[in-house]
N, C-alpha and C positions, 0 to 999 in steps of 0.2 A: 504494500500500500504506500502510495507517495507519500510523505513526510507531511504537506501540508495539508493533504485531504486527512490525516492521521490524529494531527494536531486539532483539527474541525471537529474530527470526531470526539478527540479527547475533552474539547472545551465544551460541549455538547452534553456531555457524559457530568460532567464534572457541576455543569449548571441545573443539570437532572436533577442529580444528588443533593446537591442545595436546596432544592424543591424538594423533595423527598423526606429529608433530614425534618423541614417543619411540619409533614406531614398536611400538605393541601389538600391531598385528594381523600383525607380520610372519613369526612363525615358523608353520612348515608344517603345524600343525594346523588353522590358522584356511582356510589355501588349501585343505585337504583337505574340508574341512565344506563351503566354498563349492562347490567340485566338485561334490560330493554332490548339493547342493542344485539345482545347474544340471542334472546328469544326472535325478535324479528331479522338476524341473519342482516345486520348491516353494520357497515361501521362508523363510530360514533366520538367524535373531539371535542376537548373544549379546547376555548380558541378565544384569541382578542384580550381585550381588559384586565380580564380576569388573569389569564395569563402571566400577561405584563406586571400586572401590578405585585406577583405573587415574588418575582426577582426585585421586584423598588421593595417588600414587604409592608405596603400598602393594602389595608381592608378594602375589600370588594366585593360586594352582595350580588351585583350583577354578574350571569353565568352565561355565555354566549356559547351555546353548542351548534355545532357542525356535524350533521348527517347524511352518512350516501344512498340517498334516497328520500321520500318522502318525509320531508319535517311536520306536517298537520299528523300523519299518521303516527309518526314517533313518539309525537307529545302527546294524542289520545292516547297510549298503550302506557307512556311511560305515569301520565295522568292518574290513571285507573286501580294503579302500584301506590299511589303516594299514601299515606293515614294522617291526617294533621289536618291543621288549615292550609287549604286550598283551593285556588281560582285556576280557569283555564281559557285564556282567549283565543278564538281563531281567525287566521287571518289568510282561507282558504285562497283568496286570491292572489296574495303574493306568494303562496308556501310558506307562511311561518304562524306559529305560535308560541304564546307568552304563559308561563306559567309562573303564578304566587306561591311560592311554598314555604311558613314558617317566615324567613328571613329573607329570604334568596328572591331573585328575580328572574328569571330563566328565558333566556328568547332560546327557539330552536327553529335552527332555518335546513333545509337540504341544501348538500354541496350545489353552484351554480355559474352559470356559464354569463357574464354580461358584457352584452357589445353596446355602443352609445351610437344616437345622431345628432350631430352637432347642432342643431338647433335645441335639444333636450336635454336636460341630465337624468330622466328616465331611461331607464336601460330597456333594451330587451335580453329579456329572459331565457334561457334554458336548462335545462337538469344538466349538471356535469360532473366533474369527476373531484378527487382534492385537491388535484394541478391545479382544477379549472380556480376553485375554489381560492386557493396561494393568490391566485395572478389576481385577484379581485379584491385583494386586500388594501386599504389605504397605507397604511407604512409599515415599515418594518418590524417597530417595536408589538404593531399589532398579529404580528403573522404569526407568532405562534404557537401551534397546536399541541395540546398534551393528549393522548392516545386513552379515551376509557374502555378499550375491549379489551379482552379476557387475557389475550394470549400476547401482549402487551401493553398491559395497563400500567399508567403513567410515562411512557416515553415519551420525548421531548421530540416535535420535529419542528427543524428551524431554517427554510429554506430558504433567507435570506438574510442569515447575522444580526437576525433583532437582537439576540442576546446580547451580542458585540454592541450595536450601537446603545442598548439599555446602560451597559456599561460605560462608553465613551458618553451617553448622554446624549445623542444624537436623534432628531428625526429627519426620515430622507423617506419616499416613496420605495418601492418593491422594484417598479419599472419604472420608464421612461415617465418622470414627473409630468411635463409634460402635455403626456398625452391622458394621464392620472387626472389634471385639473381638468384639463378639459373635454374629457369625459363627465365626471365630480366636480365641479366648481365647490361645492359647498367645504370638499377637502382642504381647500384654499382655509379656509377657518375651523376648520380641525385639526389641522399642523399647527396654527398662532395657538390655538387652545393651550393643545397639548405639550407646546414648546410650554405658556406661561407658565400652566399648570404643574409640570413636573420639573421646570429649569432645565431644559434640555436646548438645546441650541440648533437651528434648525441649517441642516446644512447645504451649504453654498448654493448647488445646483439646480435643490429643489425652492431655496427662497428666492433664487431668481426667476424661475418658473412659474410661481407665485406672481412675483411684479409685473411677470409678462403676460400672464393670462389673468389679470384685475378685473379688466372687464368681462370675463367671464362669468361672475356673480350675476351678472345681470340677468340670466337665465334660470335662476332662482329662484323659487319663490319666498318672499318677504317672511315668510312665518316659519320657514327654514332658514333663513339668515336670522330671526328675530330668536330662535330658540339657541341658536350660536353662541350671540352676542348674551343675552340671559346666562348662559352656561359659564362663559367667561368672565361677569359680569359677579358671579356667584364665587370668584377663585377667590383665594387668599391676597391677590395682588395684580387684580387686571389691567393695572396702569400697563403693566407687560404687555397686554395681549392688546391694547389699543395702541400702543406705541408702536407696534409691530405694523397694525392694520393699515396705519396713517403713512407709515415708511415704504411699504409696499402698494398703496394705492388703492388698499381696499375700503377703508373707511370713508373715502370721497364717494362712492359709486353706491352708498347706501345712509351716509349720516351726513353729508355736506355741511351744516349747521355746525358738527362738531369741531370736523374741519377750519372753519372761520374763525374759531378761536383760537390758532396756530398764529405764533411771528410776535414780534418787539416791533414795533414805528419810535424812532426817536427823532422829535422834530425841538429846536433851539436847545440842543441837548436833555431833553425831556423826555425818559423813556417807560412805556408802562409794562409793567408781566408779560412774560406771553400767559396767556390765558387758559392756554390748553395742555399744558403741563401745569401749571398751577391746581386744574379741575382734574387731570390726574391724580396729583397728591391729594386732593380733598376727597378723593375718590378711595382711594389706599385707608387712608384715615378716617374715614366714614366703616370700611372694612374691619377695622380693629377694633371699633367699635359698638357695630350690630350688624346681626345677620340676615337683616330683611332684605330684599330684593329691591323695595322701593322706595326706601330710603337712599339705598345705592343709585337709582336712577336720581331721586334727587340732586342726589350730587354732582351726578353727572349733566345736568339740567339747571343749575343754581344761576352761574354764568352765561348761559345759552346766549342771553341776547346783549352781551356786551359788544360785541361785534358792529350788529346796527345800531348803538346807544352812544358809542366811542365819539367825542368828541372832544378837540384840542382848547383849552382855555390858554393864552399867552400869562398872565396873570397865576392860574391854579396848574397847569400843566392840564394834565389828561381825566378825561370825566368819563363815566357810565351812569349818568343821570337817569333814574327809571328801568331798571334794566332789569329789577325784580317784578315790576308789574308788565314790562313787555317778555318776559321771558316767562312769567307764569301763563299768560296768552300763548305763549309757543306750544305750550307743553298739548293740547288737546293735538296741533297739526302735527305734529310729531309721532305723539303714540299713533294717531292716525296711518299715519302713511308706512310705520313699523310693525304695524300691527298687534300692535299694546292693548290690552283691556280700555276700555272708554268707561270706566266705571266710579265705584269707588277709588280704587287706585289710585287712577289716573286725577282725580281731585284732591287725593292725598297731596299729590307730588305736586300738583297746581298752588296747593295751599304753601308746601314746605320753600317753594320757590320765590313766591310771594313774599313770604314773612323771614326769608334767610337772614334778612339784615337786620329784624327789627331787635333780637336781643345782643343783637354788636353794638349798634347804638346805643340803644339803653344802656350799658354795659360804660357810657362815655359823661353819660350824665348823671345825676342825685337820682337812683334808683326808688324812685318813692310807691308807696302799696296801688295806687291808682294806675300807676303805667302798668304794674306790675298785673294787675287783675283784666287790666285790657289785653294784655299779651295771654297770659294765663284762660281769657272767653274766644279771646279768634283762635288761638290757638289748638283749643279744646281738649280731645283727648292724646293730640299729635304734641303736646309739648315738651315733653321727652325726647321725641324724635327732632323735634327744632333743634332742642338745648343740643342735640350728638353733634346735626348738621353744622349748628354756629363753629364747633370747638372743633369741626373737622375743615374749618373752613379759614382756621390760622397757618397760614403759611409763610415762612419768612426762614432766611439766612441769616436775620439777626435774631440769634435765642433769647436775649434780652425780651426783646421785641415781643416774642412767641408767648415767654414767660410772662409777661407785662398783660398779655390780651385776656389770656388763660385763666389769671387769678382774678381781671375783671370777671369774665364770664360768673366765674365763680361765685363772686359776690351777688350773680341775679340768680344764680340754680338757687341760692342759699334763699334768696328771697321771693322765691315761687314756691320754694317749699314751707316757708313762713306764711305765707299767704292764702296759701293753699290749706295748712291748718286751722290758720284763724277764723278765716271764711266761708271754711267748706265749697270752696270753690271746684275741686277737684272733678268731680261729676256735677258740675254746674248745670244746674237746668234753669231759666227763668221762673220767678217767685207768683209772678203776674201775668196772667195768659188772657189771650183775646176772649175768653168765657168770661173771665172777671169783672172786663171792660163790659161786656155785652148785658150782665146781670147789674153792673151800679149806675150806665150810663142810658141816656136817650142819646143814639146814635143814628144820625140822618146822611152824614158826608163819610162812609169807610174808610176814607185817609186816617180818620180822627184816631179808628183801632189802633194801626200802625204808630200814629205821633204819639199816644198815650204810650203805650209797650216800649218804644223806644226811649222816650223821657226816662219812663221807670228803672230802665237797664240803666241808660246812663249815670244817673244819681247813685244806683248801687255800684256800677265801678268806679264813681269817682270817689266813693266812700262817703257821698252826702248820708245814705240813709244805711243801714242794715239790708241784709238779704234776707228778708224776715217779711213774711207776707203782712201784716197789719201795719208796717210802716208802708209798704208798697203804696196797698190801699190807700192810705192818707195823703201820698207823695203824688200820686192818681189824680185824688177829687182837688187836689191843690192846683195841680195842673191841666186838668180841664176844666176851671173855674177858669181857669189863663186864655184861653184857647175859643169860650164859651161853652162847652158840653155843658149840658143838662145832669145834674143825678135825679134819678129815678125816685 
């Protein structure tokens, strides 16, 4: 045997036993698959993710098997074997099914054959072999397959050195990159993914392959780039994977707005942030923070409209005048055209957009209980998530500086939470409601409801009255005596 087919073998063997040593294949799901696979006379891998991650020693619930032959029929059979909790879904049309078992997540697809036409990234289909199956892999690290039949269960097969590159840290396509993207555009961002994601370093030939086939995205559809970006969005540290997106040219051809936040203008030596490595970092620190998804969009949305807001003052230097109420308006065209929720969500992050700046402010001035209870009522149950936003939203190279902003902060969390005691503001609900109006007053002009209701709140958060309904009341007939209302 040539020495370095020997050596293949060897490192092969050796990363086998690594696997072996923590015992991956030993619990009863992996036996029951093999089963399966013996009683229906096919052979059966797992493959992908799971794989991968079993050499990073990275947890992994999801189990992606590989069958030569029918995957719907594998996963009824194998289905049928389980005793626990369990679900089974099928997805007769592509060949695949999804099964819930316990903890696990299980796609099971049959080996298959895909070609592409260049106008689609739907493939056509056919039943193939495990060759066929290798060559359809997105990259290397993904490729490979651990062996659950009988007469070699657990063997490693790695027919294109993911091992190697899991080691080197590397992601690179199987074949010709290429012709990988553009077939898959969407691989285009599952390489930035998986680069962020794991710190792997995406190599040379395939990240230029990337830049060259950008506009391939566009054949896409939105709610597969949107589930992408979410996924990335969701890492420990996506400023990675957007940095990546913008440098290669993908991030223009689906978030352009984000784009616009790119660059420094320095005019009579006056230069402002760039803006989009700024919303990076706030973005990272929003991460360390909380683990919501849309407080992350937040973040990433806080800034949006400094771009068109940017103006030069001779006098102040550089302004973003209004840039929380035009960028909280952005936020609906946006998730729009991404295909974002239009819901509550999506009015979270309108809200958090909106008010990003109000407790930096505050934060500059005599913190007194009245601001404080107005921020603490628009803010309502999202004021936690403001307070993460503001303190993710200090950014600077001078620590002084950071330090200086941070302990401000500090002094308004302290006094929303003082506030919040004193007042029971906390689940604020108005004291005074349009019924109260309707039973003390003679109401002819229905503006009148609204200007009563509103007085009332107002008084209580300026701390004229109690949040006590019998002062309400009083604060009420006082004020529509003002106004002329009638009591009843």
């Amino acid at each position: 045997m040539p020495f370095v087919s020997l050596l293949t073998k060897i490192i092969k063997s050796l990363a086998y036993l690594c696997i072996v040593n923590n015992n991956p294949l030993n619990h009863d799901i992996f036996q029951k698959i093999s089963d399966t696979a013996e009683e229906l006379k096919l052979e059966a891998y797992v493959v992908g993710g799971f794989v991968r991650d079993l050499f990073l020693k990275r947890s992994n619930k999801d189990i992606d098997v590989v069958c030569i032959g029918s995957g719907v029929d594998f996963a009824q059979h194998l289905f049928q074997s389980l005793k626990g909790d369990k679900h089974i879904a099928l997805f007769k049309n592509f060949g695949t099914a999804q099964i819930k078992y316990n903890e696990f997540i299980i796609e099971i697809i049959g080996a298959r054959k895909e070609s592409y036409r260049k106008e689609s990234r739907k493939p056509i289909v056919e039943d193939g072999s495990l060759i066929d199956d290798q060559n359809r892999r997105d990259f290397t690290i993904n490729s490979l397959y651990l062996s659950l039949n009988k007469h070699n269960f657990g063997e490693l097969y790695d027919p294109f050195n993911g091992v190697q590159d899991i080691q080197d840290g590397i992601i690179k396509t199987p074949n010709d990159p290429d012709i990988t993207f553009s077939d898959d555009p969407l691989r285009m961002l599952r390489a930035i993914r998986f680069s962020a994601r794991l710190g792997f370093k995406i190599e040379a030939k395939t990240y230029v392959s990337i830049c060259e086939n950008a506009h391939r995205i566009d054949i896409v559809s939105q709610e597969r780039v949107t589930d992408e970006i979410n996924a990335m969005i969701m890492g420990e540290k996506p400023s990675l994977a957007f940095d990546i997106m913008y440098k290669t040219g993908l991030l223009v051809r689906f978030f352009p707005e984000f784009v616009a936040l790119h660059g420094i203008e320095t005019i009579n030596g006056k230069s402002h942030k760039d803006n989009f490595y700024h919303t990076l970092q706030v973005l990272d620190q929003t991460c360390a923070l909380s683990d919501s998804l849309w407080l992350r969009w937040a973040a990433i949305l806080h800034d949006i409209a400094k771009p068109p807001t940017k103006r030069f003052d001779p006098k102040v230097g550089w302004t973003f005048h209004g840039h929380e109420d035009r960028g909280s308006r952005m936020v609906k065209g946006i998730f729009k055209r991404l295909r974002l929720p239009l819901d509550e969500k999506m009015r979270y992050v309108e809200k958090l957009v909106l008010m990003h700046l109000r407790p930096i402010v505050l934060s500059k001035e005599i913190v007194t209980d009245s601001a404080v209870r107005r921020l603490i009522f628009e803010a309502g149950e999202d004021i936690q998530d403001l307070m993460i936003l503001c303190t993710a939203d200090i950014t600077s190279k001078n620590e002084q500086k950071v330090a200086k902003h941070i302990k401000n902060l500090a002094v308004v969390s302290q006094k929303i939470e003082d506030v919040l005691a004193k007042d029971e503001l906390r689940n604020w609900q108005p004291v005074f409601t349009g019924n109260h109006i309707m039973q003390l007053f003679e109401i002819h002009n229905p503006k009148h409801i609204g200007m009563i209701k509103d007085a009332v709140r107002e008084a209580i958060l300026d701390g004229s009255i109690p949040n006590e309904i019998e002062f309400a009341i009083e604060y009420a007939k006082k004020y529509a005596n003002e106004i002329g209302v009638l009591i009843k």
